[in-house]
mmCIF file as gemmi writes it, N, C-alpha and C atoms, coordinates in Angstrom:
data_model
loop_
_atom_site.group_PDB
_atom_site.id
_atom_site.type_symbol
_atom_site.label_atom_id
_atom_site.label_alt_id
_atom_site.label_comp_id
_atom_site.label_asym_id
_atom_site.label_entity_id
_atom_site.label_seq_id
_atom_site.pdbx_PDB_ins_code
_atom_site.Cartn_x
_atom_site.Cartn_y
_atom_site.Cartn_z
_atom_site.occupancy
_atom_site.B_iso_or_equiv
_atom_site.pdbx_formal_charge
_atom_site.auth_seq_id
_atom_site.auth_asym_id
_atom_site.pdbx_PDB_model_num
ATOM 1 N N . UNK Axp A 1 ? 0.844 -1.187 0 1 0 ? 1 A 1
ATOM 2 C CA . UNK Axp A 1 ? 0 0 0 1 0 ? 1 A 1
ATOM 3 C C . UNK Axp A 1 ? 0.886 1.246 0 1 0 ? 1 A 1
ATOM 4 N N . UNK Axp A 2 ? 0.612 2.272 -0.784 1 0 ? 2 A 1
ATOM 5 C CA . UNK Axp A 2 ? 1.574 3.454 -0.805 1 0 ? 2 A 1
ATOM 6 C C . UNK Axp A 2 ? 0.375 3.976 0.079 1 0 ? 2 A 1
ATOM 7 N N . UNK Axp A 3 ? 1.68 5.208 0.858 1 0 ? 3 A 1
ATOM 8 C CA . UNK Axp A 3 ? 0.999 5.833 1.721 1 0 ? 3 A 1
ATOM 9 C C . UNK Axp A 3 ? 1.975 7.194 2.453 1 0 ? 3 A 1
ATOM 10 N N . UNK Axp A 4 ? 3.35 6.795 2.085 1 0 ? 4 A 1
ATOM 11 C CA . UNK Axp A 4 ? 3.788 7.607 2.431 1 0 ? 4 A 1
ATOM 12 C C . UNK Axp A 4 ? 5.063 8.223 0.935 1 0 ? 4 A 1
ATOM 13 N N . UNK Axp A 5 ? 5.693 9.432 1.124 1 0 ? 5 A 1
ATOM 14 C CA . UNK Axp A 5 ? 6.241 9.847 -0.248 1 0 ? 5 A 1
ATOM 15 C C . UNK Axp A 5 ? 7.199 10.676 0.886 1 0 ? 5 A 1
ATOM 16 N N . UNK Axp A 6 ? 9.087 10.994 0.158 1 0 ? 6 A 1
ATOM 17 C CA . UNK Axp A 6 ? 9.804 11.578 0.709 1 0 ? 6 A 1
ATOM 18 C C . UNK Axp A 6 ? 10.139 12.28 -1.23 1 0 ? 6 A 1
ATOM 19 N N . UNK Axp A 7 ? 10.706 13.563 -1.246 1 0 ? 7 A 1
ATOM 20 C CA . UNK Axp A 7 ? 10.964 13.994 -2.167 1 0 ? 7 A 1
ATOM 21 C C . UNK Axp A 7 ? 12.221 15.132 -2.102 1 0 ? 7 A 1
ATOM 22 N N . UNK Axp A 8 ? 13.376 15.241 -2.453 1 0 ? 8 A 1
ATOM 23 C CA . UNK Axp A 8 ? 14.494 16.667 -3.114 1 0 ? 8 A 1
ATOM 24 C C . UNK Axp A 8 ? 13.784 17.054 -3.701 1 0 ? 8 A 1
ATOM 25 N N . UNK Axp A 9 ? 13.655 18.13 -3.739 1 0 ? 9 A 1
ATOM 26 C CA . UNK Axp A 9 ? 13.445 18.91 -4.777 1 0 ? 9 A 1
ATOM 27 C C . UNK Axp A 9 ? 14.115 19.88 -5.528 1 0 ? 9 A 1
ATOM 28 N N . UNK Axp A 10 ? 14.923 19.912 -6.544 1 0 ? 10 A 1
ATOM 29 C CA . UNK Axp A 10 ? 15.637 20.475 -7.262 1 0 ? 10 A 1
ATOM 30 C C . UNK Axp A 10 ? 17.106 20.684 -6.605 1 0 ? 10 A 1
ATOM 31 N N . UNK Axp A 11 ? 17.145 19.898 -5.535 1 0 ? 11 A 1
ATOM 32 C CA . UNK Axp A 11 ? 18.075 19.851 -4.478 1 0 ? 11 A 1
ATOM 33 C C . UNK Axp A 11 ? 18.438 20.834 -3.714 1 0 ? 11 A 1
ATOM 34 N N . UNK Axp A 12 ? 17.191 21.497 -3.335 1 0 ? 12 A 1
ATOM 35 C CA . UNK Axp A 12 ? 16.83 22.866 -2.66 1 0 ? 12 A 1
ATOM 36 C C . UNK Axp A 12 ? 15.956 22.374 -1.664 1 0 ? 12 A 1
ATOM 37 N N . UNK Axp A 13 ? 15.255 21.471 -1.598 1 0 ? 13 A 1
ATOM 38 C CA . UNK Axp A 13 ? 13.887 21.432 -0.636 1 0 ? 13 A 1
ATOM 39 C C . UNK Axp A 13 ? 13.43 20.075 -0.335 1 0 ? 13 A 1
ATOM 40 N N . UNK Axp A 14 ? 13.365 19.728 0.339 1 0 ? 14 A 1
ATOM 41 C CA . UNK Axp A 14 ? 12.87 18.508 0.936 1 0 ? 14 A 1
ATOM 42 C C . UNK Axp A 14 ? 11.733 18.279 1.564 1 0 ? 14 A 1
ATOM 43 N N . UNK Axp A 15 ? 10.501 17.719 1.267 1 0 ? 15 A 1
ATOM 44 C CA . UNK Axp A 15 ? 9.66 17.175 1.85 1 0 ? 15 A 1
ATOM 45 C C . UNK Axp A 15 ? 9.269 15.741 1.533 1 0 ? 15 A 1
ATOM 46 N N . UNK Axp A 16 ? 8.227 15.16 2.92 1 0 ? 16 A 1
ATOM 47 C CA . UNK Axp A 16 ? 7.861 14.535 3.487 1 0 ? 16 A 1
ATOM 48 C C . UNK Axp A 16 ? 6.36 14.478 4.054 1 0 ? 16 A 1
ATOM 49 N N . UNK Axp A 17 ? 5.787 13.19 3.477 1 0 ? 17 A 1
ATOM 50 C CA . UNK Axp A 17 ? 4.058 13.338 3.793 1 0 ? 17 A 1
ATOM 51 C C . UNK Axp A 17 ? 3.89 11.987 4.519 1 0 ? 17 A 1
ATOM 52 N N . UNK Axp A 18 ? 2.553 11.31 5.194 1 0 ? 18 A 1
ATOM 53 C CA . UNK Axp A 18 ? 2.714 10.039 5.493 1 0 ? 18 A 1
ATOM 54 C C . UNK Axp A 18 ? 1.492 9.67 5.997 1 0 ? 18 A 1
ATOM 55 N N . UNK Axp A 19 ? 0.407 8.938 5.304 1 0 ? 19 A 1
ATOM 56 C CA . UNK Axp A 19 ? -0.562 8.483 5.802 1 0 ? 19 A 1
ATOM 57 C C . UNK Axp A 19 ? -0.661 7.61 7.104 1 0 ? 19 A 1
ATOM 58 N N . UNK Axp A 20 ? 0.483 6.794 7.352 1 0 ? 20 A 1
ATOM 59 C CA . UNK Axp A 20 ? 0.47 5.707 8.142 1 0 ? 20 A 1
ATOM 60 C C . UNK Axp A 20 ? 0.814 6.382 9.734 1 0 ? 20 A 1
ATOM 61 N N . UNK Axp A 21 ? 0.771 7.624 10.665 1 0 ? 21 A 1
ATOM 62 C CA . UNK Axp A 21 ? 0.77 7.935 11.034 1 0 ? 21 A 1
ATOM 63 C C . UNK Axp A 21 ? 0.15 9.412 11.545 1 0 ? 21 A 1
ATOM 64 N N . UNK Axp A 22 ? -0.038 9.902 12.831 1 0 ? 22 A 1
ATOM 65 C CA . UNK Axp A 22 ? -0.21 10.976 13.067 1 0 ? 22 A 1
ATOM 66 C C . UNK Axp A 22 ? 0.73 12.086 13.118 1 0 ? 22 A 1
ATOM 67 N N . UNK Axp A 23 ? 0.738 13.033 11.948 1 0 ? 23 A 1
ATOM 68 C CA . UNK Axp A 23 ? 2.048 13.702 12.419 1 0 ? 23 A 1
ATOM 69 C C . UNK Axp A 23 ? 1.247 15.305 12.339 1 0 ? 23 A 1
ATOM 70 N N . UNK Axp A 24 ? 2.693 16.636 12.71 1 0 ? 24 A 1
ATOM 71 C CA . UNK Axp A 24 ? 1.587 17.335 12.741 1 0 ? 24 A 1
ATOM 72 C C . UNK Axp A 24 ? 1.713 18.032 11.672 1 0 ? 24 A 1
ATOM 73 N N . UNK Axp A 25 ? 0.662 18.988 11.698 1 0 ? 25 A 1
ATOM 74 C CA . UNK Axp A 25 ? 0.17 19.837 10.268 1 0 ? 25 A 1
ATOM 75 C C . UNK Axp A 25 ? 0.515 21.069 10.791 1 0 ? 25 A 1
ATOM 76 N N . UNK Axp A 26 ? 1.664 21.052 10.331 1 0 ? 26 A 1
ATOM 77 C CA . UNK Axp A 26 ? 2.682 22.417 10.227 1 0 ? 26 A 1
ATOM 78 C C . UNK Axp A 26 ? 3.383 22.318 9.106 1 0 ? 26 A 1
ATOM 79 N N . UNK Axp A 27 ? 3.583 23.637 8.519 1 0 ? 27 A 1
ATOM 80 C CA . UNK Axp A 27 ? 4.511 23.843 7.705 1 0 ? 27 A 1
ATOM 81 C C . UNK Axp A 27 ? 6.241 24.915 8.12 1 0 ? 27 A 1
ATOM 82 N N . UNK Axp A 28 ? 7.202 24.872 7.175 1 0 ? 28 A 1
ATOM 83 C CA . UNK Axp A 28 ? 8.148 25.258 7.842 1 0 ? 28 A 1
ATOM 84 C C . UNK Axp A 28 ? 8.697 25.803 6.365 1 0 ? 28 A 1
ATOM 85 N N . UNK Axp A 29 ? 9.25 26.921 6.479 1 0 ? 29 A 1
ATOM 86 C CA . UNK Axp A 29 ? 9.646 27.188 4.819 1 0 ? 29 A 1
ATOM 87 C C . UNK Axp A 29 ? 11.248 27.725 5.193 1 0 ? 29 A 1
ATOM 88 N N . UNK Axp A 30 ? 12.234 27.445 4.751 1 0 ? 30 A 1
ATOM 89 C CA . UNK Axp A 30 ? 13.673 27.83 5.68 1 0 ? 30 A 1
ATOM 90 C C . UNK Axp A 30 ? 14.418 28.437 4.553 1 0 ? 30 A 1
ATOM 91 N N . UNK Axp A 31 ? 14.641 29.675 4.843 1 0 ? 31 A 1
ATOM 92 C CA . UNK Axp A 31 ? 15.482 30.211 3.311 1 0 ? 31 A 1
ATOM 93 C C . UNK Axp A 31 ? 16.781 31.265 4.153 1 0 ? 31 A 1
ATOM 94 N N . UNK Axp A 32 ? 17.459 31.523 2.869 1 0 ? 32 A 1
ATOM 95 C CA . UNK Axp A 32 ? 18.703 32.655 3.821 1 0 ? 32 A 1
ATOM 96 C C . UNK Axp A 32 ? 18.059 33.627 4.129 1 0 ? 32 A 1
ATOM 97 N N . UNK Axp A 33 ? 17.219 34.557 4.121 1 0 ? 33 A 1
ATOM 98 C CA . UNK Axp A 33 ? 16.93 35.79 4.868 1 0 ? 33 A 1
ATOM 99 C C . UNK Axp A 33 ? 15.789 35.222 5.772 1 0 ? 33 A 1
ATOM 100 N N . UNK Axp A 34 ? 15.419 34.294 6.575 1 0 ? 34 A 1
ATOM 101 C CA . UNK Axp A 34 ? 15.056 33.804 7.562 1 0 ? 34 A 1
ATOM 102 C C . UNK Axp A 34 ? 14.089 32.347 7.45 1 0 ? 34 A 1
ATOM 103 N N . UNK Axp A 35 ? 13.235 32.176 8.484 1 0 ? 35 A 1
ATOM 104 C CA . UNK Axp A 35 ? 12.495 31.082 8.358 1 0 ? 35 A 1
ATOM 105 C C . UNK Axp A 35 ? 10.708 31.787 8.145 1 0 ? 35 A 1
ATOM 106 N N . UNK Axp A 36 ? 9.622 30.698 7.859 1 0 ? 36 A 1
ATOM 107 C CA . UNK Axp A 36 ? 8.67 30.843 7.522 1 0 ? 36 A 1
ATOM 108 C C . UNK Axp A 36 ? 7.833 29.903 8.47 1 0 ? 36 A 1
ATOM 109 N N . UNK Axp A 37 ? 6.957 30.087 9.932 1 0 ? 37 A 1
ATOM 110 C CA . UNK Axp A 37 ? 6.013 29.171 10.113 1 0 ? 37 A 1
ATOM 111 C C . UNK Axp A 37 ? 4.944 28.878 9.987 1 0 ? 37 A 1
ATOM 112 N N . UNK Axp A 38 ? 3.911 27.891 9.502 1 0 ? 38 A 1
ATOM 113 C CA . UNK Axp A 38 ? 2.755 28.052 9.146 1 0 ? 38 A 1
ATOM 114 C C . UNK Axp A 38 ? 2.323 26.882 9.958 1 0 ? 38 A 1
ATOM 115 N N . UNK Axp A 39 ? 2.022 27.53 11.567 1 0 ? 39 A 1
ATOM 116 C CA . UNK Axp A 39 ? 2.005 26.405 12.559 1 0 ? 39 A 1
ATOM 117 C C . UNK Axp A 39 ? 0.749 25.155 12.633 1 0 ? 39 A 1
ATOM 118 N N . UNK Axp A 40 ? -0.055 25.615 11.611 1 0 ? 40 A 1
ATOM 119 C CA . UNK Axp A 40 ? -1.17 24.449 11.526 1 0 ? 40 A 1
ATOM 120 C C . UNK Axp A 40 ? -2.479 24.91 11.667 1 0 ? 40 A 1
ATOM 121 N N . UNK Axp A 41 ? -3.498 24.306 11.274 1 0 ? 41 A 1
ATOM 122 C CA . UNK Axp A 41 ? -2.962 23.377 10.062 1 0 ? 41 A 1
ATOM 123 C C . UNK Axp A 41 ? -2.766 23.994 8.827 1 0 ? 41 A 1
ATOM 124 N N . UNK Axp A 42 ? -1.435 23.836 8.245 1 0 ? 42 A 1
ATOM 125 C CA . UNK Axp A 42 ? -0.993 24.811 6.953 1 0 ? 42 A 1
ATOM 126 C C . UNK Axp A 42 ? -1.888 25.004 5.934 1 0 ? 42 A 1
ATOM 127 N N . UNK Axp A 43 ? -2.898 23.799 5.827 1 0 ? 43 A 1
ATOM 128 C CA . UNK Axp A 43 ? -3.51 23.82 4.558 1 0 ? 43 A 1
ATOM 129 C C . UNK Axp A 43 ? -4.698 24.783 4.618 1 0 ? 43 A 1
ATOM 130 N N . UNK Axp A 44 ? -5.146 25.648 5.586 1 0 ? 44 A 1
ATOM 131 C CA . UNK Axp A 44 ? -6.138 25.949 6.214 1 0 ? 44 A 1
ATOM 132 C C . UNK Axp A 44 ? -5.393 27.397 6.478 1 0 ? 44 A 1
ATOM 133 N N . UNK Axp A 45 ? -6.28 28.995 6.266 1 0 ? 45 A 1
ATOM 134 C CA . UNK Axp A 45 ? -6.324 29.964 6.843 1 0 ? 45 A 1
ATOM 135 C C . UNK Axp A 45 ? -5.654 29.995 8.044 1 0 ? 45 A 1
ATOM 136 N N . UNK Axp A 46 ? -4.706 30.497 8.252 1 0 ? 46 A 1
ATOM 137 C CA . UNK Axp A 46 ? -4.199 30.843 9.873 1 0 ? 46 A 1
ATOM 138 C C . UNK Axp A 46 ? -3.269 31.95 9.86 1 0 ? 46 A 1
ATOM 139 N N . UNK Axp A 47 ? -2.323 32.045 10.712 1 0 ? 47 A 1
ATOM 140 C CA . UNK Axp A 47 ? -1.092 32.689 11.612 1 0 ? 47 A 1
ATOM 141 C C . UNK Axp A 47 ? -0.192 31.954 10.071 1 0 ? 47 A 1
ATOM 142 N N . UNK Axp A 48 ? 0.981 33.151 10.503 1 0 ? 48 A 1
ATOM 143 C CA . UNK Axp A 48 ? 2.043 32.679 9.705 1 0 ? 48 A 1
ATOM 144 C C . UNK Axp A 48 ? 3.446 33.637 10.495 1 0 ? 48 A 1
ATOM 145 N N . UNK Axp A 49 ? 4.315 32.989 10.556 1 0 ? 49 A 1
ATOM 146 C CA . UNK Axp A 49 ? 5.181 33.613 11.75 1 0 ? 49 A 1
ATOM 147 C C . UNK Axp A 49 ? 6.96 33.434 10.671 1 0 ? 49 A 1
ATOM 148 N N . UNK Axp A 50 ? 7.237 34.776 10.989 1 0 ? 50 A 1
ATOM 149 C CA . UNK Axp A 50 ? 8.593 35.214 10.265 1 0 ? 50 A 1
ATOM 150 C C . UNK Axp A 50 ? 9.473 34.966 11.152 1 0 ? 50 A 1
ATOM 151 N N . UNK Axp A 51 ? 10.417 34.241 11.224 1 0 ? 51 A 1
ATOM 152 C CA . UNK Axp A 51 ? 11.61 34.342 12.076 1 0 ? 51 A 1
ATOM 153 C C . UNK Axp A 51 ? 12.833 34.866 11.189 1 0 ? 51 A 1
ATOM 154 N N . UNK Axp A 52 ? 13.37 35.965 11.421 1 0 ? 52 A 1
ATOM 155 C CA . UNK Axp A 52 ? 14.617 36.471 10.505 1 0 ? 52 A 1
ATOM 156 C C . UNK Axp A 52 ? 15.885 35.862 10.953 1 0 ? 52 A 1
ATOM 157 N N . UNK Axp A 53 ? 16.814 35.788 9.883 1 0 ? 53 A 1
ATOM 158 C CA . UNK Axp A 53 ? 17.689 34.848 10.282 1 0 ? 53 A 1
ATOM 159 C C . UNK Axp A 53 ? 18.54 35.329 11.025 1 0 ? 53 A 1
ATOM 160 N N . UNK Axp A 54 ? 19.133 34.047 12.432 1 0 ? 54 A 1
ATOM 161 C CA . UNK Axp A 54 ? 20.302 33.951 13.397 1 0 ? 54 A 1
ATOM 162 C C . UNK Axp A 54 ? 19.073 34.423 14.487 1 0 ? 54 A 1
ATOM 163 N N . UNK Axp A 55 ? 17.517 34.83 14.15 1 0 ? 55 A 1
ATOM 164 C CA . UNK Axp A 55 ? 17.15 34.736 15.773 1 0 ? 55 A 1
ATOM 165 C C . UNK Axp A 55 ? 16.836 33.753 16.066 1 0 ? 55 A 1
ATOM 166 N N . UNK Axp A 56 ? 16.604 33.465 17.738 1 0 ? 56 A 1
ATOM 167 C CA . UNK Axp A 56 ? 16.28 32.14 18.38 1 0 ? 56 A 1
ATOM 168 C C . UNK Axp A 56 ? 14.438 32.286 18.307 1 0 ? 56 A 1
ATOM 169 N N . UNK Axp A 57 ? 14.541 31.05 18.362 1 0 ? 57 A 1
ATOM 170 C CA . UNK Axp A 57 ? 13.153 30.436 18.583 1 0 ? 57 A 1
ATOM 171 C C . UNK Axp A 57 ? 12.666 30.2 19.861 1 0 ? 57 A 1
């Protein structure tokens, strides 16, 4: 049964999906002028949180 998929992408980006478990529904977008959170559930209207890069979390 497929159910789960890992993917490079252009050898820039990496994701990861997986039916066979509970995981959570967040997104994370990580680039050089900082990070991107889209704390859940991403697919859905919400919050979206800038972290600029070298600050702490």
């Amino acid at each position: 049964m497929n159910g789960q998929i890992g993917a490079v992408l252009d050898g820039r980006a990496v994701v990861h999906t997986t039916l066979f478990s509970d995981t959570p529904s967040t997104a994370v977008i990580a680039a050089t002028e900082g990070t991107l959170q889209l704390p859940g559930p991403f697919h859905q209207p919400g919050d979206v949180v800038f972290s600029p890069e070298g600050a702490r979390h």
